[in-house]
N, C-alpha and C positions, 0 to 999 in steps of 0.2 A: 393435475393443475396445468392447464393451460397457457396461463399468464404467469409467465416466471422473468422475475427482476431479481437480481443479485445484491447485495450491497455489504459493503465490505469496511467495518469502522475501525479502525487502528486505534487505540488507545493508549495514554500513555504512561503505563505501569504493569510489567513484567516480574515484576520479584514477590508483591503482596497476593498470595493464592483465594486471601478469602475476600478484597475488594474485588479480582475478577470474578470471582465466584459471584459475589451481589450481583456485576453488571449482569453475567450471563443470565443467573437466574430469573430477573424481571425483565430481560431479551424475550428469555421461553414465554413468558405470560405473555406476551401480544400476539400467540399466535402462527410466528413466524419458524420456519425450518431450519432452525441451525445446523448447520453443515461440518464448521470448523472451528476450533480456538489454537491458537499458535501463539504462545508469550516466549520471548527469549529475555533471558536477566540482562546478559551486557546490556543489550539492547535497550532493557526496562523498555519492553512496550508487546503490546496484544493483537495482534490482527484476529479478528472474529469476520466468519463469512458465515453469512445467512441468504434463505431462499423465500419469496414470497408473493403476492399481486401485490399492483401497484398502491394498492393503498394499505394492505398491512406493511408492507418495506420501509413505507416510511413512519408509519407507528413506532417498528422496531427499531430506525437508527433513531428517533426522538429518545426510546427510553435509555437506549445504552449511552446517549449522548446528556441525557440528565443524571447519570445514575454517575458518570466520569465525572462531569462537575462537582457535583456533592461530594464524588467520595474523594478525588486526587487532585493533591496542591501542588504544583507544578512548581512552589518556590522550595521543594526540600528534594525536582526530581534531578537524576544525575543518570546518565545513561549513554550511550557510545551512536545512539543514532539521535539525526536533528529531528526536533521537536519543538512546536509553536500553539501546542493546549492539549488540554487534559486527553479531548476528545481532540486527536490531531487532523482527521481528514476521513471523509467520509464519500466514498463515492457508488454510485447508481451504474448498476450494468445490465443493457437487456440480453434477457437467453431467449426468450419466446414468447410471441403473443406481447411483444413491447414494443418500443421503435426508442431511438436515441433523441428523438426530439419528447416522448412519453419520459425518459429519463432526465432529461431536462427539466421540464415539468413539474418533477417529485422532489429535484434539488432545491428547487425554487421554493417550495412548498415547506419545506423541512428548514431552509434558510431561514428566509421568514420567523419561522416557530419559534429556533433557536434562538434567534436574537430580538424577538421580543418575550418571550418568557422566560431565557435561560441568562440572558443579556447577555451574550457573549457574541462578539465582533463574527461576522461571515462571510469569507469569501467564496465568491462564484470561483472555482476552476473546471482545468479542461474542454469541453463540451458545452460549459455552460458557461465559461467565462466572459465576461461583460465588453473586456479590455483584453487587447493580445497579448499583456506580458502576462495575464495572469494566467492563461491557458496554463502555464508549467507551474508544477506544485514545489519545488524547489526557487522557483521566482519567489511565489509569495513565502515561503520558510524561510527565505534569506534573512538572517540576523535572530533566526526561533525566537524564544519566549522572553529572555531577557530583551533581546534588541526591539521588540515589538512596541514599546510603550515611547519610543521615539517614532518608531516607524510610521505608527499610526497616525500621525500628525501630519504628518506630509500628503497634503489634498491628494496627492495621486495614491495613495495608501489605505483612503476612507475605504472600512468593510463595506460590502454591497447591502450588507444586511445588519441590525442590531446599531448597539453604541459607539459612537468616535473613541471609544477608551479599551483599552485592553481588558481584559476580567483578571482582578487581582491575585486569583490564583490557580483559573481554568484558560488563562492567555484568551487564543483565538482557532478558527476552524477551518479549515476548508472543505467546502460541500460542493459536487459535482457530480458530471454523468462522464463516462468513458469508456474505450473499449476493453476486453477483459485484457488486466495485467497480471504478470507473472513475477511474483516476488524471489528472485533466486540469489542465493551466495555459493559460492566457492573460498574452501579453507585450503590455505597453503601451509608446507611443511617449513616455516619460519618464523619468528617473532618481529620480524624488522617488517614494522606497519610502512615502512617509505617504499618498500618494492609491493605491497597492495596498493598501494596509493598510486604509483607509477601507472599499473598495471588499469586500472580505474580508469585515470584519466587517457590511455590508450585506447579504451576502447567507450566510453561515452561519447553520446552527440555532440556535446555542447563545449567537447574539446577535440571534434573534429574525429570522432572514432567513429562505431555504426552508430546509424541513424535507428531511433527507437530504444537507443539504450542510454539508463539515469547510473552511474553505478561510483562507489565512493570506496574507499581505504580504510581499512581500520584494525581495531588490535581487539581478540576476544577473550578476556581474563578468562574465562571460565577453561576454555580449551589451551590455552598458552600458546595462540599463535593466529598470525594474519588471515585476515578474512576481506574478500571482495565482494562488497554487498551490490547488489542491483537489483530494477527492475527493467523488465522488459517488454515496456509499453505496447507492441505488437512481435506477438511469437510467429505470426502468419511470415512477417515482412524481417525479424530477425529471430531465426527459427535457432530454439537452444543447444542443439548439439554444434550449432555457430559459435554463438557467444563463449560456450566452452573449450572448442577446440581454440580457438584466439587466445583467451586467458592461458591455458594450458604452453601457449606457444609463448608466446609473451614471459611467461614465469622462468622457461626456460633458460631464456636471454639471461636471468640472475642467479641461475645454479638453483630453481627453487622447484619442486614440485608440487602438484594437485593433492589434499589428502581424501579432500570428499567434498560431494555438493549437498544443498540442503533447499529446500523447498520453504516458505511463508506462507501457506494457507492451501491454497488447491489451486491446482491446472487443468486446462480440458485434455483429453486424451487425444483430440490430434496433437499436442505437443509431445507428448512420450511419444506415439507412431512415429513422428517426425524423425527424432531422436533414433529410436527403433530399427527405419527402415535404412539409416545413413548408416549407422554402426553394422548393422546385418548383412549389407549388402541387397537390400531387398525392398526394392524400388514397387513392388506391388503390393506390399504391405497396406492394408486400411483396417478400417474400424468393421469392417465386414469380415475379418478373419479370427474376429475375436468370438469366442461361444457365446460369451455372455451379453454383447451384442447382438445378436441372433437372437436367444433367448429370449431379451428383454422388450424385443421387437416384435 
């Protein structure tokens, strides 16, 4: 396959195994290479990563994005991360044989779709965003699904795509092109969610931490104990054995330690190399040292 675009639809419901079963199922019929499925309960929500050309890619997030409206009412969901539709955000990534303006393109295209067959409100982000505030996907999620049916009313608020009203029980979406993100958390050995919270807003952009990092606070019933969720919107420019050794330092400050990190869907393996060659001491480490590299080559 030559033409490879990624795309990546977060859903929002992690605990019902045989609604994500549907979505994925009628994913597979269009075609498309499904890569990954990732649901965590606190969370109640699904990241699914699939591979594909530019025109089955968006085949595929149309159907996983019909199949969340139909199946998930967003008025009975309750879950530990922010959430503003069934189908919460859907974004376009090139691997090869695409270009970001090609991703662009597909957003638009699937926008569209969405909000006149599915009726449900769409906004452009990232890459494709219309307006500068909406570049950030946490801009437009400010106030999720409840706060949304005021939100939308405020002319600066109109989706780019579909109807002025929120969908009464698939909310709203956001659809865009971006570079490849990296879903990462780290579990700390405490239950006091205010020293994750601390620790979050320490090292996020948008409170003066690194640049490239979204990352939030929170408490995870399943495991009994604090979790630093983020992502990390470029791993090139904030490389993850960073963003961990900080956390790490940071926790220490509160008598807390690291229990374990945990991945959301896939990463490219320069980010483990990365990781790899800081920890080993081994500054020549690449992706040419690998067999199965060679191999595949």
């Amino acid at each position: 396959m030559n033409e490879i675009v990624e795309c990546v639809p977060n859903i929002s419901e992690g605990r019902n195994q045989d609604i994500i079963n549907q979505v994925v199922e009628k994913l597979k019929k269009t075609g498309v290479k499904v890569l990954d499925v990732s649901s965590d309960s606190d969370h109640n929500r699904t990241v699914i990563t699939f591979v594909g050309d530019k025109k089955s890619v968006v085949v595929g997030a149309f159907a996983v994005a019909e199949s969340a409206v139909n199946l998930i009412d967003l008025r009975h969901h309750k879950g530990t991360h922010p959430r503003m539709g069934a189908v919460d955000v859907i974004p376009f990534i090139p691997i090869s044989g695409a270009t970001m303006d090609d991703c662009i393109e597909l957003s638009k295209i699937l926008g569209k779709r969405i909000g006149e067959e599915l009726k449900v409100p769409v906004y452009l982000y990232a890459e494709s965003a219309t307006k500068e505030e909406r570049k950030s996907l946490p801009a437009i999620r400010k106030g999720e699904f409840e706060g949304f049916f005021e939100k939308i009313k405020d002319p600066n608020w109109f989706p780019d795509f579909g109807p002025v009203e929120v969908h009464p029980t698939a909310g709203v979406v956001a659809v865009g092109a971006r570079e490849f993100l990296i879903a990462y958390n780290i579990y700390l050995n405490t239950k006091d969610v205010t020293i994750a919270e601390k620790i979050a807003k320490s090292i996020r952009e948008s409170s003066g931490g690194l640049r490239f990092i979204q990352a939030k606070g929170m408490f995870i019933e399943e495991r009994g104990c604090a979790q630093v969720s983020m992502n990390i919107l470029n791993y090139k420019k904030a490389p993850l054995y960073r963003v961990f050794e900080i956390v790490k330092m940071e926790a220490e400050r509160y008598g807390v330690e690291v229990l374990q990190s945990e991945l959301v869907g896939l990463m490219p393996v320069r980010a483990v190399l990365e990781s790899l060659s800081f920890y080993l001491r081994f500054p020549k480490l690449t992706s040419e040292s690998i067999i199965e590299t060679r191999i595949y080559e």
